[in-house]
PDB file of the backbone (N, CA, C, O) and the ligand in Angstrom, with CONECT records:
HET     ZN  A 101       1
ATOM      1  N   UNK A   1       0.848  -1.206   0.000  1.00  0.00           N
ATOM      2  CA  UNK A   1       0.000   0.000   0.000  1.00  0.00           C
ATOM      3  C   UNK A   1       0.877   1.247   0.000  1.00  0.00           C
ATOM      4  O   UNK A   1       1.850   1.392   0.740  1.00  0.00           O
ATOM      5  N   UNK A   2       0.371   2.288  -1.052  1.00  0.00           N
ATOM      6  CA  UNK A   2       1.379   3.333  -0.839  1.00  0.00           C
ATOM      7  C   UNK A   2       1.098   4.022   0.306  1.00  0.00           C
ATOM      8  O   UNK A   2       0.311   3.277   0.891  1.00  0.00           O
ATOM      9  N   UNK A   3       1.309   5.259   1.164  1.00  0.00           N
ATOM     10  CA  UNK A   3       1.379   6.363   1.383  1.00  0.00           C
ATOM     11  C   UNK A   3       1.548   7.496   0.539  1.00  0.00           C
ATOM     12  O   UNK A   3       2.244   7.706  -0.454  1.00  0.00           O
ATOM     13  N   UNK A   4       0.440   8.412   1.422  1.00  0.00           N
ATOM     14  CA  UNK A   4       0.634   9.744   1.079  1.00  0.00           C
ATOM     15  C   UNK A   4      -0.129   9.851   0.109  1.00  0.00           C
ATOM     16  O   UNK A   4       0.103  10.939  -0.417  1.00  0.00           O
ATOM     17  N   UNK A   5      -1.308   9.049  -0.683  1.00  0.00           N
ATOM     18  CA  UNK A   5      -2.655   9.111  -1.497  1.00  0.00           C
ATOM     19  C   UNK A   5      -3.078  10.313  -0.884  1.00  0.00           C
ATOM     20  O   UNK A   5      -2.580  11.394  -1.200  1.00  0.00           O
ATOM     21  N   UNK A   6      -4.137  10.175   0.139  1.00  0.00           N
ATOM     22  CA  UNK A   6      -4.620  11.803   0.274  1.00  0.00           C
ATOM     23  C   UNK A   6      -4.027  12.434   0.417  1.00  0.00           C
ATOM     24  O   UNK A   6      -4.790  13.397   0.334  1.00  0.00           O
ATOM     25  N   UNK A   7      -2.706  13.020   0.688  1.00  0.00           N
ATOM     26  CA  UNK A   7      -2.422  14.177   0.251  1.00  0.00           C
ATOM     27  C   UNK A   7      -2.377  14.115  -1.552  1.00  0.00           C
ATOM     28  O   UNK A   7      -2.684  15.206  -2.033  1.00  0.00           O
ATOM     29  N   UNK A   8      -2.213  13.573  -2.077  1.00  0.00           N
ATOM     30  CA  UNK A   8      -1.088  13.505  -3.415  1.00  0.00           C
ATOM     31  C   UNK A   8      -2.942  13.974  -4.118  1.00  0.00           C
ATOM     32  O   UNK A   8      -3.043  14.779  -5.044  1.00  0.00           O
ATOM     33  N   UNK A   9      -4.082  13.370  -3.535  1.00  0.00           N
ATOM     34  CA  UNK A   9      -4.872  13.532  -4.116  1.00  0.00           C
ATOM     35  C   UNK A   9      -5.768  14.993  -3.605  1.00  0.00           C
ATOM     36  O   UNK A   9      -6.711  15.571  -4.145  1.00  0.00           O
ATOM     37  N   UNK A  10      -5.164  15.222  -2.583  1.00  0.00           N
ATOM     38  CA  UNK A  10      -5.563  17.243  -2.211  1.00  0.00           C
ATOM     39  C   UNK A  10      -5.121  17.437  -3.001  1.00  0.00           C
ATOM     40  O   UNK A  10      -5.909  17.707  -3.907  1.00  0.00           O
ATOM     41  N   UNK A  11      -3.943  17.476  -3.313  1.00  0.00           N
ATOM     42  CA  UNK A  11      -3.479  18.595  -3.704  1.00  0.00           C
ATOM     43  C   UNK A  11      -3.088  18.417  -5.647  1.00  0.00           C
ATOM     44  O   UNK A  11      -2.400  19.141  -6.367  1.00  0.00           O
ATOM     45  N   UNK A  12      -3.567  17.643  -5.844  1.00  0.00           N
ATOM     46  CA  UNK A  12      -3.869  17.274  -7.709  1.00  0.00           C
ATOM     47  C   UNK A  12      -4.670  18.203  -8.390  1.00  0.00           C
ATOM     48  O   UNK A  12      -4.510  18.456  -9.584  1.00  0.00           O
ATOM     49  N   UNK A  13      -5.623  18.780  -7.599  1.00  0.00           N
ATOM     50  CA  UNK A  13      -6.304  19.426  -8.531  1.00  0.00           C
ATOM     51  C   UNK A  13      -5.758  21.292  -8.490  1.00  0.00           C
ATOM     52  O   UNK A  13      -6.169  22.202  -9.210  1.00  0.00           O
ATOM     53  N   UNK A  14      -4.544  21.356  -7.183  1.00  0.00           N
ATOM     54  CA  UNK A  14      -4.148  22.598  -7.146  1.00  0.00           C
ATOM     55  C   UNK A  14      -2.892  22.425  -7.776  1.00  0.00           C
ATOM     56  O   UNK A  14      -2.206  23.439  -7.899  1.00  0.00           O
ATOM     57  N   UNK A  15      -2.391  21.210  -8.257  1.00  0.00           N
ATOM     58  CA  UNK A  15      -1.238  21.274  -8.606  1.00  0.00           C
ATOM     59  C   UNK A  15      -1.431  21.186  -9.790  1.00  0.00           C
ATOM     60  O   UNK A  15      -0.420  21.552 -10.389  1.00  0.00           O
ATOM     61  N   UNK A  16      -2.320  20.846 -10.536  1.00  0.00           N
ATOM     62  CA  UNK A  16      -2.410  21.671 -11.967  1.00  0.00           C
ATOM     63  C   UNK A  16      -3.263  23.350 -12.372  1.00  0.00           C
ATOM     64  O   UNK A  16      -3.482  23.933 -13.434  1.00  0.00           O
ATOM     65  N   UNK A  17      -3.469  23.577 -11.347  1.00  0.00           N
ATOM     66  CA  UNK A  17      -3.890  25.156 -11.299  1.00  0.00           C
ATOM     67  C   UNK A  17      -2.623  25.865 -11.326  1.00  0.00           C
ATOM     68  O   UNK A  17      -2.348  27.034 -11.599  1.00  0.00           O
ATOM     69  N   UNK A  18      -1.866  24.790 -10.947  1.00  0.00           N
ATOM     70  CA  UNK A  18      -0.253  26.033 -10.560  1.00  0.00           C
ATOM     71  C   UNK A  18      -0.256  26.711  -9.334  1.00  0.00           C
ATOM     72  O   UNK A  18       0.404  27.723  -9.098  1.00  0.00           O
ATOM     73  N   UNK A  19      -1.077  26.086  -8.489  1.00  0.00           N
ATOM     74  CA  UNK A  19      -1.135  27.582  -6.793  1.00  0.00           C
ATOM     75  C   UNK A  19      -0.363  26.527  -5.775  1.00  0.00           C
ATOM     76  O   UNK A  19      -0.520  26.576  -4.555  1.00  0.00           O
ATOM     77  N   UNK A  20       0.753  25.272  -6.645  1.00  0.00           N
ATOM     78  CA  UNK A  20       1.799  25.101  -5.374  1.00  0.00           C
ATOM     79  C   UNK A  20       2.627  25.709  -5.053  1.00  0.00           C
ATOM     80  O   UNK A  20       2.661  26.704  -5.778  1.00  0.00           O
ATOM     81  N   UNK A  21       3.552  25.728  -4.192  1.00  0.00           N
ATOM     82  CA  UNK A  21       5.208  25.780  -4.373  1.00  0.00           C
ATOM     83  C   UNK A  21       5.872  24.745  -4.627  1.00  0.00           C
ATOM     84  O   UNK A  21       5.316  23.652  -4.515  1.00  0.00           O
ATOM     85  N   UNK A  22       7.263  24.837  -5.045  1.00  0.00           N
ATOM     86  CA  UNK A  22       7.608  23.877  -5.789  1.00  0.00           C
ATOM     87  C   UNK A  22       8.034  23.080  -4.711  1.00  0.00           C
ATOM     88  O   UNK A  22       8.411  22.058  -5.286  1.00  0.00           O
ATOM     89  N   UNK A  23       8.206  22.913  -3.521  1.00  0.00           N
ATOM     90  CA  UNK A  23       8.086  21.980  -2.606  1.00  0.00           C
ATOM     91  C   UNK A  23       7.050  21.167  -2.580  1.00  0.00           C
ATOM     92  O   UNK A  23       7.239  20.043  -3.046  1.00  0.00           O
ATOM     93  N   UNK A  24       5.944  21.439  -2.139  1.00  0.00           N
ATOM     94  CA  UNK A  24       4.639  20.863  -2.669  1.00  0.00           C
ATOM     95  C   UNK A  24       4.741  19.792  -4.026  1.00  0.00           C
ATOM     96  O   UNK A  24       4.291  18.651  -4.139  1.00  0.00           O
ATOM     97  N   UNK A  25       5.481  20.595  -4.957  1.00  0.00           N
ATOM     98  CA  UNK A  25       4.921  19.633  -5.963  1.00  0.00           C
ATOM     99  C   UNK A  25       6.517  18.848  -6.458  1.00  0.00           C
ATOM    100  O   UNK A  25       6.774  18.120  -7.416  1.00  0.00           O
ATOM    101  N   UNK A  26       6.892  19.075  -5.972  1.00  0.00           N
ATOM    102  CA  UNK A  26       8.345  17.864  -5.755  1.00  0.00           C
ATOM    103  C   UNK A  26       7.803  16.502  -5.202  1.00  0.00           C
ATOM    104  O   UNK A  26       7.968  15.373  -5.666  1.00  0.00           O
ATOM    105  N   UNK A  27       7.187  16.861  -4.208  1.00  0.00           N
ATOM    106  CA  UNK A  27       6.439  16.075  -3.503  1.00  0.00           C
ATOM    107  C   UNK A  27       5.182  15.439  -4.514  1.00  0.00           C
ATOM    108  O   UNK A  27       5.210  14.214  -4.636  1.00  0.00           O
ATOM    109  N   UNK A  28       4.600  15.830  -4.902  1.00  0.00           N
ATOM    110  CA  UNK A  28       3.280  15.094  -5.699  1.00  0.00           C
ATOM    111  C   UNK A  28       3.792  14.208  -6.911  1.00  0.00           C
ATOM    112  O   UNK A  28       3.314  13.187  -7.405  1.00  0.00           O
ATOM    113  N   UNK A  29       5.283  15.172  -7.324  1.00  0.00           N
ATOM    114  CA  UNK A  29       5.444  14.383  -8.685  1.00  0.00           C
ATOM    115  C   UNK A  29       6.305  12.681  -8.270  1.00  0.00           C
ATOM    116  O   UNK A  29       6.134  11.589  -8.813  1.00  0.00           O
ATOM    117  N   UNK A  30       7.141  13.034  -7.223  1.00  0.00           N
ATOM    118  CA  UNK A  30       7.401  12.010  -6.407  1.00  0.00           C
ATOM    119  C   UNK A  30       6.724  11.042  -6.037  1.00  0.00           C
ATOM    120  O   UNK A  30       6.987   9.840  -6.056  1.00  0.00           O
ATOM    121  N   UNK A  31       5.554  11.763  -5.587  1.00  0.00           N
ATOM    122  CA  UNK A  31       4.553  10.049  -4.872  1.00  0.00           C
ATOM    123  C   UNK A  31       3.922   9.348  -6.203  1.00  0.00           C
ATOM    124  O   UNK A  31       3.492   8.196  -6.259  1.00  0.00           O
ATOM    125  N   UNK A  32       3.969  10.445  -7.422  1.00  0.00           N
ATOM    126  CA  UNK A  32       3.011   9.891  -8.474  1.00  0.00           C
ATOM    127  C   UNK A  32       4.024   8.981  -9.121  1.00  0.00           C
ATOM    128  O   UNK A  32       3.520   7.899  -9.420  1.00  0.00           O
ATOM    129  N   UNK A  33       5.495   9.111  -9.474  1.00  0.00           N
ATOM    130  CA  UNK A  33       6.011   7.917  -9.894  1.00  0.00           C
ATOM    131  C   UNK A  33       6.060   6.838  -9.270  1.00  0.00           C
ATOM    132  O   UNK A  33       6.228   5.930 -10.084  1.00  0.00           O
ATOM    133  N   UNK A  34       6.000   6.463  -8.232  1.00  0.00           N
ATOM    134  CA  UNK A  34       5.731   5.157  -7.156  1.00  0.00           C
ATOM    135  C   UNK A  34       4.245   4.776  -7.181  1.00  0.00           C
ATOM    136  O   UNK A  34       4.083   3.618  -6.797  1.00  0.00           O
ATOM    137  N   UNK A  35       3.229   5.345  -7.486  1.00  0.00           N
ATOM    138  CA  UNK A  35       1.834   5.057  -7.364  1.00  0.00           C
ATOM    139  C   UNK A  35       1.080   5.320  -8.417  1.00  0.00           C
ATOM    140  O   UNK A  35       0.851   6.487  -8.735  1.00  0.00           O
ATOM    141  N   UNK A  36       0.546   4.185  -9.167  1.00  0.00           N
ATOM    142  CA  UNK A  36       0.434   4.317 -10.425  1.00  0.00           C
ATOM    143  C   UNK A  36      -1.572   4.402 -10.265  1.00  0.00           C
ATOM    144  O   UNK A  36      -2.224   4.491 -11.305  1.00  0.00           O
ATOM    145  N   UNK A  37      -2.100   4.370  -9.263  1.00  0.00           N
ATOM    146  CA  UNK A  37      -3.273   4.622  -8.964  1.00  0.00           C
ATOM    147  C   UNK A  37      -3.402   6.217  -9.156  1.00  0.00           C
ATOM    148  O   UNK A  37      -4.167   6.745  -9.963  1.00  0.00           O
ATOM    149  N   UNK A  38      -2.397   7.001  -8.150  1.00  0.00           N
ATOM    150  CA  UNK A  38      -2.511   8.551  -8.271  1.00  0.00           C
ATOM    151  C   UNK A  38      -1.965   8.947  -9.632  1.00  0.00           C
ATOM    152  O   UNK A  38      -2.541   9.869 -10.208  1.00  0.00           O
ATOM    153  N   UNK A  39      -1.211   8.525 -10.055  1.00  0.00           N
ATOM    154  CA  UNK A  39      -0.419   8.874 -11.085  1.00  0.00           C
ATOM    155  C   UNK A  39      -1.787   8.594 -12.514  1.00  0.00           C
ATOM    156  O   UNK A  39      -1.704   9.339 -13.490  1.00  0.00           O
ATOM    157  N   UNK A  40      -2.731   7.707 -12.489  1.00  0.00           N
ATOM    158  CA  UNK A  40      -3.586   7.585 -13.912  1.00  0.00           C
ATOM    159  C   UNK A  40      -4.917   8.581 -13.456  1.00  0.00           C
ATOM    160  O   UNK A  40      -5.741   8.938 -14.298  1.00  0.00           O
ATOM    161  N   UNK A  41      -5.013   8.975 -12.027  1.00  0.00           N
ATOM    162  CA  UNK A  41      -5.824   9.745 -12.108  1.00  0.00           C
ATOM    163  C   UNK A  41      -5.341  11.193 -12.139  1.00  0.00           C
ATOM    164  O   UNK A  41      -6.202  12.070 -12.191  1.00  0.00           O
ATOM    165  N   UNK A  42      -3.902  11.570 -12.110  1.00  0.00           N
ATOM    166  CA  UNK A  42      -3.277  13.046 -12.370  1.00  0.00           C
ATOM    167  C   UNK A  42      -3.826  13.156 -13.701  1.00  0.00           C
ATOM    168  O   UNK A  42      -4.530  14.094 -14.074  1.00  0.00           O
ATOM    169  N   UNK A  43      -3.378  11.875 -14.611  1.00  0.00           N
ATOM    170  CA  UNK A  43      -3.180  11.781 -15.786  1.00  0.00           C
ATOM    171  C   UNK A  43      -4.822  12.257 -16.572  1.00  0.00           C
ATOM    172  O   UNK A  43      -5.131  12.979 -17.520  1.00  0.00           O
ATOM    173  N   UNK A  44      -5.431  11.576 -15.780  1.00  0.00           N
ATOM    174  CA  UNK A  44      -6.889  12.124 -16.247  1.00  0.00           C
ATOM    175  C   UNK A  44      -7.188  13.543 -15.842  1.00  0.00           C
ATOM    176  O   UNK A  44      -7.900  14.066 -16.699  1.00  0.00           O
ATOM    177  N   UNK A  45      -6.948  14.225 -15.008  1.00  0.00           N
ATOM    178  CA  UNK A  45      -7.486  15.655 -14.553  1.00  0.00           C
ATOM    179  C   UNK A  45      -6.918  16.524 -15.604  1.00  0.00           C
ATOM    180  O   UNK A  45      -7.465  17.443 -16.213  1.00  0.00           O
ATOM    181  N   UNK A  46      -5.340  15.914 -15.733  1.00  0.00           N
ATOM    182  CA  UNK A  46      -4.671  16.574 -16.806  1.00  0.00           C
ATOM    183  C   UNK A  46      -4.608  17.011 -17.900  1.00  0.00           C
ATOM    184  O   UNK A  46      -4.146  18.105 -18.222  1.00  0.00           O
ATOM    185  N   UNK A  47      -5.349  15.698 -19.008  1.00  0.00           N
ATOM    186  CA  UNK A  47      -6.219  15.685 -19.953  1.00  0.00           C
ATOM    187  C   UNK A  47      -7.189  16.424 -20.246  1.00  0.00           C
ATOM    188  O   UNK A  47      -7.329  17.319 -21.079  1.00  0.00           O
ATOM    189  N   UNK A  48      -8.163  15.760 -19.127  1.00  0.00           N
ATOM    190  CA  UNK A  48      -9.483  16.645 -18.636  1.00  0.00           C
ATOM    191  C   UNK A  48      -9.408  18.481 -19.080  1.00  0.00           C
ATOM    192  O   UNK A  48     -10.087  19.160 -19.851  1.00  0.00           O
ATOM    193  N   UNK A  49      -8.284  18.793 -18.202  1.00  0.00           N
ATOM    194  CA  UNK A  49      -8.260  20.059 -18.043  1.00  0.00           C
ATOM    195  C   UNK A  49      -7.589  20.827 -19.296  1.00  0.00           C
ATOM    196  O   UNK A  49      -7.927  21.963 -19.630  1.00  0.00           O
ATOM    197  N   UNK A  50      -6.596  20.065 -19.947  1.00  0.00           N
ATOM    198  CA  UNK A  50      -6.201  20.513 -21.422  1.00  0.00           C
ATOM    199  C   UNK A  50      -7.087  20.801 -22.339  1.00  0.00           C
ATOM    200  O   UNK A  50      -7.264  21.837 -22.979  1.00  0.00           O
ATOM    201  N   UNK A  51      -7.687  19.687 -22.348  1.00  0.00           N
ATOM    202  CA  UNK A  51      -8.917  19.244 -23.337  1.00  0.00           C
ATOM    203  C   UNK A  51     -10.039  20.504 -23.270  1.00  0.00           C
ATOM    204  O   UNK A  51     -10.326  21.108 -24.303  1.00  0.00           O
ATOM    205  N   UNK A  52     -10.580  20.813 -22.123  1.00  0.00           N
ATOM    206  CA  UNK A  52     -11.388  22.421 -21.656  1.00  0.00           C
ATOM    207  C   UNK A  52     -10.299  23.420 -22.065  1.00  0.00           C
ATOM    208  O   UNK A  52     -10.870  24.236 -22.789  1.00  0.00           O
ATOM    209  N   UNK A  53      -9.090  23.727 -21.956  1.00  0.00           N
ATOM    210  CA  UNK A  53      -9.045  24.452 -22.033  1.00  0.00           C
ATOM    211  C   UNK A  53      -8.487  24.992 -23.901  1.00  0.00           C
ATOM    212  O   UNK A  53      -8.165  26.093 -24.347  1.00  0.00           O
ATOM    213  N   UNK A  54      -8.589  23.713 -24.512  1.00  0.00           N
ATOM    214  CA  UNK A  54      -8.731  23.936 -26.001  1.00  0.00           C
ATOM    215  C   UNK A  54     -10.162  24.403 -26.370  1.00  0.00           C
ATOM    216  O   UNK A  54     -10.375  25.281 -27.207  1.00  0.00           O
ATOM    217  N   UNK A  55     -10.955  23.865 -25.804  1.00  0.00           N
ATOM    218  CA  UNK A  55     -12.342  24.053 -26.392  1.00  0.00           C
ATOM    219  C   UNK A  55     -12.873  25.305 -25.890  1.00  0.00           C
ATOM    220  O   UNK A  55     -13.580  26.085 -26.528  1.00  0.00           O
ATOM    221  N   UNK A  56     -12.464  25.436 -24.668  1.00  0.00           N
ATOM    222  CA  UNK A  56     -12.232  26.895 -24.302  1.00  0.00           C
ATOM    223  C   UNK A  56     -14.116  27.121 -23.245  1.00  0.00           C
ATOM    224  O   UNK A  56     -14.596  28.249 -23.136  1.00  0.00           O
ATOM    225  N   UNK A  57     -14.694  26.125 -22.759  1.00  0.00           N
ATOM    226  CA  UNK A  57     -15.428  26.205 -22.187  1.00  0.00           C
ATOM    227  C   UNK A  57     -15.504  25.444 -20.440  1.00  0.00           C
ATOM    228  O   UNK A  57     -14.813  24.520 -20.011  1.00  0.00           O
ATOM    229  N   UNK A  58     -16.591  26.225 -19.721  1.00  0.00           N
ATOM    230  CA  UNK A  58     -16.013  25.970 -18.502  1.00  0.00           C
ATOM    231  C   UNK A  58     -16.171  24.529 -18.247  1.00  0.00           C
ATOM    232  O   UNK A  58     -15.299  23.996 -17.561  1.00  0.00           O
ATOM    233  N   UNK A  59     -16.986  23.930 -18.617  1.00  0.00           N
ATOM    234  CA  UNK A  59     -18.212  22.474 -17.687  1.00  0.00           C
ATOM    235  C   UNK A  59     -17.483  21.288 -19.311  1.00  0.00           C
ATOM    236  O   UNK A  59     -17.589  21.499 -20.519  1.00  0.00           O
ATOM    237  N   UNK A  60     -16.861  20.220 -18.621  1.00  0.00           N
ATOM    238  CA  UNK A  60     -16.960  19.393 -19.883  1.00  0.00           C
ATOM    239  C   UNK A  60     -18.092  18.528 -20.635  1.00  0.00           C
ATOM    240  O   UNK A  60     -19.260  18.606 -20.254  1.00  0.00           O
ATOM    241  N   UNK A  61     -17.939  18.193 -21.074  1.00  0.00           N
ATOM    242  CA  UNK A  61     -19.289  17.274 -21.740  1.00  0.00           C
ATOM    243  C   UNK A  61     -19.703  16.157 -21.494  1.00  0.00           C
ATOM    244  O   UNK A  61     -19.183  15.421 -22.332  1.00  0.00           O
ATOM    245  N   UNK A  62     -20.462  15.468 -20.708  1.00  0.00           N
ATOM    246  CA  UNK A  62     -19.960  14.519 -20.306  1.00  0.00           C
ATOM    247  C   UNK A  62     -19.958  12.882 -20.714  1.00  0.00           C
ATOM    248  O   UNK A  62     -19.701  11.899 -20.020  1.00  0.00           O
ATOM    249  N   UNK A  63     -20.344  12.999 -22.106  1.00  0.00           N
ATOM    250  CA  UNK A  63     -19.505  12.274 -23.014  1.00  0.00           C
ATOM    251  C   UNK A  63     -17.898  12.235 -23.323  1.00  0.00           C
ATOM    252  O   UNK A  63     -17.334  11.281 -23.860  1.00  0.00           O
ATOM    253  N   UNK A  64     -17.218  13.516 -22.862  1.00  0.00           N
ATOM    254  CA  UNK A  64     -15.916  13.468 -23.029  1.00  0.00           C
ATOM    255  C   UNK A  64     -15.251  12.792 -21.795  1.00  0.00           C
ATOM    256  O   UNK A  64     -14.280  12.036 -21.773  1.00  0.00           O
ATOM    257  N   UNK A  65     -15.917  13.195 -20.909  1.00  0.00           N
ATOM    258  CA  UNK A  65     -15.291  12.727 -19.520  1.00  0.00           C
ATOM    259  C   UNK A  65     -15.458  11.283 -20.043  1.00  0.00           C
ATOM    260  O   UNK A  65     -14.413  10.960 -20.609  1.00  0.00           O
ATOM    261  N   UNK A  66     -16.304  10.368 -20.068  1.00  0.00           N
ATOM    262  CA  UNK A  66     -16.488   9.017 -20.297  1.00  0.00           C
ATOM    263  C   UNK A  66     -15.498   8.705 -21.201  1.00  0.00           C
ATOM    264  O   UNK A  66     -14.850   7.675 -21.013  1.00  0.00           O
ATOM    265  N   UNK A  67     -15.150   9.757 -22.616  1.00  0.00           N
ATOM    266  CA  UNK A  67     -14.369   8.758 -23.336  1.00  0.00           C
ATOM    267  C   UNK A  67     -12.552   9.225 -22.552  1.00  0.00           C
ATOM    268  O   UNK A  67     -11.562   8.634 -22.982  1.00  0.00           O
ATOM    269  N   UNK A  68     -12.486   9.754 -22.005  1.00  0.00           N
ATOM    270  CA  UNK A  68     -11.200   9.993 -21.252  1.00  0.00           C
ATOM    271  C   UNK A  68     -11.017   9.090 -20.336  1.00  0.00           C
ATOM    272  O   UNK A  68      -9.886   8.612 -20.237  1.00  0.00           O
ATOM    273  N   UNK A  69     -12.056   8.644 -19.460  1.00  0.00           N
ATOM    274  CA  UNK A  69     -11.954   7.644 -18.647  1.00  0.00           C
ATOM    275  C   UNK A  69     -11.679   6.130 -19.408  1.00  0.00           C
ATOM    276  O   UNK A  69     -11.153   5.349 -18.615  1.00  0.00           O
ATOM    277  N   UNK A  70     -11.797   5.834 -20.088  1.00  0.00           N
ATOM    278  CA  UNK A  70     -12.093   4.693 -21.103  1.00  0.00           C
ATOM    279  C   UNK A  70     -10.317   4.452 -21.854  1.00  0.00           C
ATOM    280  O   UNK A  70      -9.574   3.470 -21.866  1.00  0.00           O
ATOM    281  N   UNK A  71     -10.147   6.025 -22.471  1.00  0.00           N
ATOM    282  CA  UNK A  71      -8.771   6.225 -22.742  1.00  0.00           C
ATOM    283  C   UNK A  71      -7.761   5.644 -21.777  1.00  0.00           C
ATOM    284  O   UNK A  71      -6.886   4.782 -21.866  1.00  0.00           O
ATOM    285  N   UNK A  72      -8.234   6.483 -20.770  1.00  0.00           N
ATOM    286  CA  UNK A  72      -6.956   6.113 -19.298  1.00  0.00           C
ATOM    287  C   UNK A  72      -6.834   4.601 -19.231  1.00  0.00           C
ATOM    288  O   UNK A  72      -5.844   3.913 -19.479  1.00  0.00           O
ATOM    289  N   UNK A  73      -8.342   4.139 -18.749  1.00  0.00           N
ATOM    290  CA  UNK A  73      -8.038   2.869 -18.535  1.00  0.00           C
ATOM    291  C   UNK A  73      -7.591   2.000 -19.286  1.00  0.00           C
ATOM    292  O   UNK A  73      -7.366   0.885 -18.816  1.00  0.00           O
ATOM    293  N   UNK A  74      -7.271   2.351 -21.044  1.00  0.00           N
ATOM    294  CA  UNK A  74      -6.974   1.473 -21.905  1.00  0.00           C
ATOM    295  C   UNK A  74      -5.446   1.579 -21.324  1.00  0.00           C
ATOM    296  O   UNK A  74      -4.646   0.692 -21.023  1.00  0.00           O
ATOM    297  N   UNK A  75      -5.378   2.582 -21.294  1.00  0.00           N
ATOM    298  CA  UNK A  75      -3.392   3.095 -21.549  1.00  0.00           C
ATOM    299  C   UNK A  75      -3.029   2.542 -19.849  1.00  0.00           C
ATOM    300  O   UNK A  75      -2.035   1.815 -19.865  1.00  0.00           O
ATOM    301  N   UNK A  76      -3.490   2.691 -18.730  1.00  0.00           N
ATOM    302  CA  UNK A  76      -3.513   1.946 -17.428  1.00  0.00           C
ATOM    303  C   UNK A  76      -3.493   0.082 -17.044  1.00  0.00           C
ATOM    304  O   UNK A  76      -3.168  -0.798 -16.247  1.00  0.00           O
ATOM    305  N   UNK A  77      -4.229   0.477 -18.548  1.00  0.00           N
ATOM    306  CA  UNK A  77      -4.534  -1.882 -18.364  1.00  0.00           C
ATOM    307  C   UNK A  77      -5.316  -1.953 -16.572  1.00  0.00           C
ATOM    308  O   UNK A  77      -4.840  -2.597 -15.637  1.00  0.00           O
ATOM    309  N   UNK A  78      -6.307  -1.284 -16.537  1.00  0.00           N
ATOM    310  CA  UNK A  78      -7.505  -1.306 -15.539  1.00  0.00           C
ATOM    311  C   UNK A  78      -8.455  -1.721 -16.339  1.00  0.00           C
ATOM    312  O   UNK A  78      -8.607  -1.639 -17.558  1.00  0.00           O
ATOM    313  N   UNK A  79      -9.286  -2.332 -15.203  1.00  0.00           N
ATOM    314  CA  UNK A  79     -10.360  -2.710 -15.996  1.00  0.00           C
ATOM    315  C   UNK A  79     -11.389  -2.742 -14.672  1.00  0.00           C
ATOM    316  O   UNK A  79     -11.249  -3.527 -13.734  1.00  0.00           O
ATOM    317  N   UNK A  80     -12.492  -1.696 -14.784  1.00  0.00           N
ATOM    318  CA  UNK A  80     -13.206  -1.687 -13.425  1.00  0.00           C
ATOM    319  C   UNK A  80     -14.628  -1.493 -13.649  1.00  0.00           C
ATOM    320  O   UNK A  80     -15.404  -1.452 -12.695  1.00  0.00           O
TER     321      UNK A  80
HETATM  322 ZN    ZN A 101      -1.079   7.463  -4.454  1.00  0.00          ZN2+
END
């Protein structure tokens, strides 16, 4: 079992806003190479949040969310 999930997962959605310090996120990028649970869901917010911010609207669609989730889990080899 890893450590340090809830934090790694507070602070995911501020650590792609950019409002860490880089202590903070030394730390997140750290726990995410050892934990490949936090690490496919960075990977999705990440996406997620690229993806809005090409299309340039606030709320995603939520057909996109589904096919992102679907994506991840192909590229993850999850199956849930
Ligand atoms: Zn974790």
């Amino acid at each position: 079992m890893s450590s340090g999930c809830g934090h790694a997962v507070e602070y995911l959605y501020r650590y792609l806003d950019e409002e860490l310090t880089w202590s903070h996120r030394i730390r997140i990028r750290w726990h995410l190479r050892r934990c490949p649970h936090c690490c496919s869901a960075f990977e999705f917010e990440a996406k997620l949040k690229e993806l809005i911010r090409e299309r340039g609207c606030d709320e995603p669609p939520p057909e996109l969310f589904d096919r992102l989730h679907a994506l991840i889990q192909q590229e993850t080899g999850e199956i849930s």
